[in-house]
N, C-alpha and C positions, 0 to 999 in steps of 0.2 A: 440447812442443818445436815451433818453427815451424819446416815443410821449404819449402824453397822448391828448384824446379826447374828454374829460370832463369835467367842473366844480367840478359833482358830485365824480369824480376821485379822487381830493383836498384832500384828510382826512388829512394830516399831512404838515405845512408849511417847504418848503425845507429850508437848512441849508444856513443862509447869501446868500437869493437868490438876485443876478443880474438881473434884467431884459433888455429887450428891447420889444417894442409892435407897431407892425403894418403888416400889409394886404400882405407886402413883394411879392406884385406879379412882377414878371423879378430876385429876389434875387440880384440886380443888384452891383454895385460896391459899389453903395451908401448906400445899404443893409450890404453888405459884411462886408464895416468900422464902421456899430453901432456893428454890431456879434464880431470883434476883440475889439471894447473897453469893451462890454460886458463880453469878455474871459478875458482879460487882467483883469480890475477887478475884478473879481470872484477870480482869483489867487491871487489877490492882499490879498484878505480876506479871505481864504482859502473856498470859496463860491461855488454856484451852478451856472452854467451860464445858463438862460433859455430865448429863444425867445417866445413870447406869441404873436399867428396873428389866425386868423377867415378863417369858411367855414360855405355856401359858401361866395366871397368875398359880401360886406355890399354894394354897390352900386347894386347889384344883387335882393338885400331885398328891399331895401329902393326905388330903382327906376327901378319895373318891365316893364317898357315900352321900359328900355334902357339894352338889355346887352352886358355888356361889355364885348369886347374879351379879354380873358385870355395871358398875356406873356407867365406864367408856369403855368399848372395846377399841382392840390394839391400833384399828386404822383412827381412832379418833384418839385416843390418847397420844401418838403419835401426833399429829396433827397440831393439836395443844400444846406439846411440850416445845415444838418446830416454834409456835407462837410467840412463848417466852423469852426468846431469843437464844437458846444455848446451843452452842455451836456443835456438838457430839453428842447422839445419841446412841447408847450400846444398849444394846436389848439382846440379854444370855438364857438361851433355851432351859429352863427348868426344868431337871429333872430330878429322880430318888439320889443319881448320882452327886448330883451338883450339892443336892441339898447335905449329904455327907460331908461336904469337906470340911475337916475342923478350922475354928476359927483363924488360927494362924495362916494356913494354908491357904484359906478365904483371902487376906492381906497379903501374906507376900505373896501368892505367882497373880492371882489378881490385880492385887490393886496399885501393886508395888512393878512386879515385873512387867506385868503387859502393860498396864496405864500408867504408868507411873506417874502415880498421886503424888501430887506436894501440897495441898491441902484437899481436905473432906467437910462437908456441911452436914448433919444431920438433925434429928429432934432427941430431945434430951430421953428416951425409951428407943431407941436405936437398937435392935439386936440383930447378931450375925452370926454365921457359922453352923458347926451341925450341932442342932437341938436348941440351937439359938442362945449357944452357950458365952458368946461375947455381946460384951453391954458398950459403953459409953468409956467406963474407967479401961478396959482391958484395951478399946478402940485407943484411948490415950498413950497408953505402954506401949503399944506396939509405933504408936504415932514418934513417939522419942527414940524409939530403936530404927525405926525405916526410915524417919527425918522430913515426918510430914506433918501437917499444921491438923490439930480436930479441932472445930469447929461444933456449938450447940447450940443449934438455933431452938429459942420460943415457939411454943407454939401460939398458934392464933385460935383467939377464942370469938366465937358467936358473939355479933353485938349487941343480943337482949338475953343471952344464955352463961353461964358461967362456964360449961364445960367446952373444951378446944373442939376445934373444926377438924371432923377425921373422917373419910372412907364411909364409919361406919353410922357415925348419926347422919350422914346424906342419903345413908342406901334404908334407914328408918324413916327418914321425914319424905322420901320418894316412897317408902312402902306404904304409909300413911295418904299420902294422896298431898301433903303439902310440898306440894312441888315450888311456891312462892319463899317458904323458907328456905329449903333446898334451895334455892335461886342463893340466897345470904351468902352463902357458903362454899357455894361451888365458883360465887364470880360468873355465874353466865345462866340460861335457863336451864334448865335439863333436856337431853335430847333422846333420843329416840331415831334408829335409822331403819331402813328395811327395805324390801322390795317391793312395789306392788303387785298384789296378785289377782287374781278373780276370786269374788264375794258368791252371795248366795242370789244378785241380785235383785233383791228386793229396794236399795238405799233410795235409788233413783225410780225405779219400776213403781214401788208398791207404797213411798213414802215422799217421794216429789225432792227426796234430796241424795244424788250421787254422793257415793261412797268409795276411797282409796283405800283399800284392805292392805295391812302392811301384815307383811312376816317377821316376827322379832325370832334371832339365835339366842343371843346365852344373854343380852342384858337385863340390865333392870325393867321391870314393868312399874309402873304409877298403879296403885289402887284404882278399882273398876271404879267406873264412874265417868261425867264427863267434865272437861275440859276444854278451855280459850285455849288456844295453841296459835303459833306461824309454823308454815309449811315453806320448806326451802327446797325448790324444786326448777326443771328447765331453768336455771341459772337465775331465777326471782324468789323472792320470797311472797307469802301470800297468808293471810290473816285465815284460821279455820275453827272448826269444832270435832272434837275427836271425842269416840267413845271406846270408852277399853270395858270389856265383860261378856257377860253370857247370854246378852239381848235376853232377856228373861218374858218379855210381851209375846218373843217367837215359839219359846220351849223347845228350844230345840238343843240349848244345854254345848253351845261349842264357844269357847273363848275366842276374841276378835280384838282388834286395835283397829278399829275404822276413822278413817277422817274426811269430814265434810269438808273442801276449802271453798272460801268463799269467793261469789263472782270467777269462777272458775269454770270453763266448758271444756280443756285439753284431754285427749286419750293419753295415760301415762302408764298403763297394763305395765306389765315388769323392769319400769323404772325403777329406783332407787332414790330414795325420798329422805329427806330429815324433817322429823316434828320436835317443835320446842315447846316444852309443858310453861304455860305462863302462868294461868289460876284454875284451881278445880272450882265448877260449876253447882254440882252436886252427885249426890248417891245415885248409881245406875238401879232403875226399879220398873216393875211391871205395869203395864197399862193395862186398860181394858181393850183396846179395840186399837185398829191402826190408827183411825181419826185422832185418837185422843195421845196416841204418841208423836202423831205428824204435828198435831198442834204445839206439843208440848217441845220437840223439835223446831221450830219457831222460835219459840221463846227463849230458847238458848240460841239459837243465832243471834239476838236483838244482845242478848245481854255479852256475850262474846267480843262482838262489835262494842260496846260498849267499856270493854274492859281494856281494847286494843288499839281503841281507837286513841 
């Protein structure tokens, strides 16, 4: 897949480009099916299939007060979209600027002169332009005037929920701690990437079970609590238990995403790790005494193992 990171990139409109356009943060299932009409098309016309989505994400510019947690960030949405097979990916730096340009001007020196669209896919709530002032019918108008194909794709709905699979019920049902429906929806587990760092070492000292302290940036966190997970690390994957919270038995009140992997003795200090949330275990909560957390840290291993197995 070719990324390109610029407008200024643009010199030459690609051949019978397909598009699709949006923010694609989680890549989720609902993502997944604009990328296959997108593919499918481009074949159809012996075309270019390119996804066009922004960094960083426009709620981030637009409403500094609020940021939002990230499903995937950019190296992993990148990643994913690479997956689907579409052959171009344009990723346009977000700014107050960008987000000005009125709709028209959005279509033609975008979409029209630099890419030149000949068809577009998107979900039937599509909007564009500055103040998101073009929908779906204005995207059609312009589609008759510039001589390109719109496209409205369905959305995909939950298979035990009525309402459609979006960004925003997966970054609920991850804030929730259901990371297994979150699984539905997204098409894959939920990840989690980070570096390792040094702990308070106690995991392995004071409790008989080593601990990989990861650093999260701007994504999403899982509800505290713990967690069956695999660890995808030195190029293996490995079955574990992660606890995200404020170890409340220490009082010591510092948020942590710790993970125990299992059968595991390797030094992996500031490596760079991926964890995949499979099922929550239960509520993170206070012990009386270390024994009775060590113990109880056991028994979330046995059932872990159990879930993974």
């Amino acid at each position: 897949m070719n990324v390109i990171e610029s407008i200024n990139n643009l010199t030459t409109p690609f051949n019978n480009a397909v598009i699709t356009i949006g923010n694609f943060d989680g890549v989720h299932i609902g993502h997944q099916a604009l990328f296959h009409e997108v593919i499918e098309k481009a074949d159809a016309i012996n075309g270019t299939s390119i996804a066009v989505t922004f960094e960083p994400h426009p709620s981030r510019v637009l409403n500094k007060k609020y940021q939002l947690p990230l499903i995937t960030l950019y190296e992993q949405k990148v990643e994913l979209i690479e997956k689907s097979g579409i052959d171009v990916l344009i990723c346009i730096p977000f700014t107050k600027k960008f987000a000005s340009f009125p709709a028209q001007l959005f279509v033609e020196d975008l979409l029209v002169k630099h890419i030149g669209t000949k068809a577009i896919v998107v979900g039937n709530d599509y909007r564009f332009g500055k103040n998101r002032e073009g929908d779906t019918d204005l995207l059609k108008k312009f589609g008759d005037r510039f001589n390109f194909e719109v496209i409205i794709s369905n959305w995909k709905q939950m298979p035990d929920r009525s309402e459609r699979i979006s960004s925003t019920l997966i970054r609920e049902l991850v804030l929730a701690g259901d990371v297994a429906k979150a699984q539905k929806s997204i098409g894959r587990y939920y990840q989690i990437r980070g570096q390792v760092v040094s702990g308070r070492n106690r995991g392995g000292r004071l409790l008989g079970f080593p601990t990989a302290n990861i650093n999260l940036t701007d994504e999403l966190c899982p509800k505290a609590g713990v967690y069956a997970v695999t660890v995808e690390c030195i190029n293996k994957t490995f079955n574990g238990v992660a606890n995200i919270g404020y170890s409340p038995t220490f009082d010591d009140n510092i948020f942590t995403v710790e993970v125990h992997i299992l059968n595991f003795n390797k030094i992996i200090n500031n490596q760079r790790i991926r964890v995949n949330f499979i099922q929550r275990i239960r509520d993170e909560k206070k012990f009386s005494n270390i024994k009775t957390l060590s113990s109880q840290i056991e028994k979330d291993i046995k059932t872990a193992e159990a879930i993974l197995k």
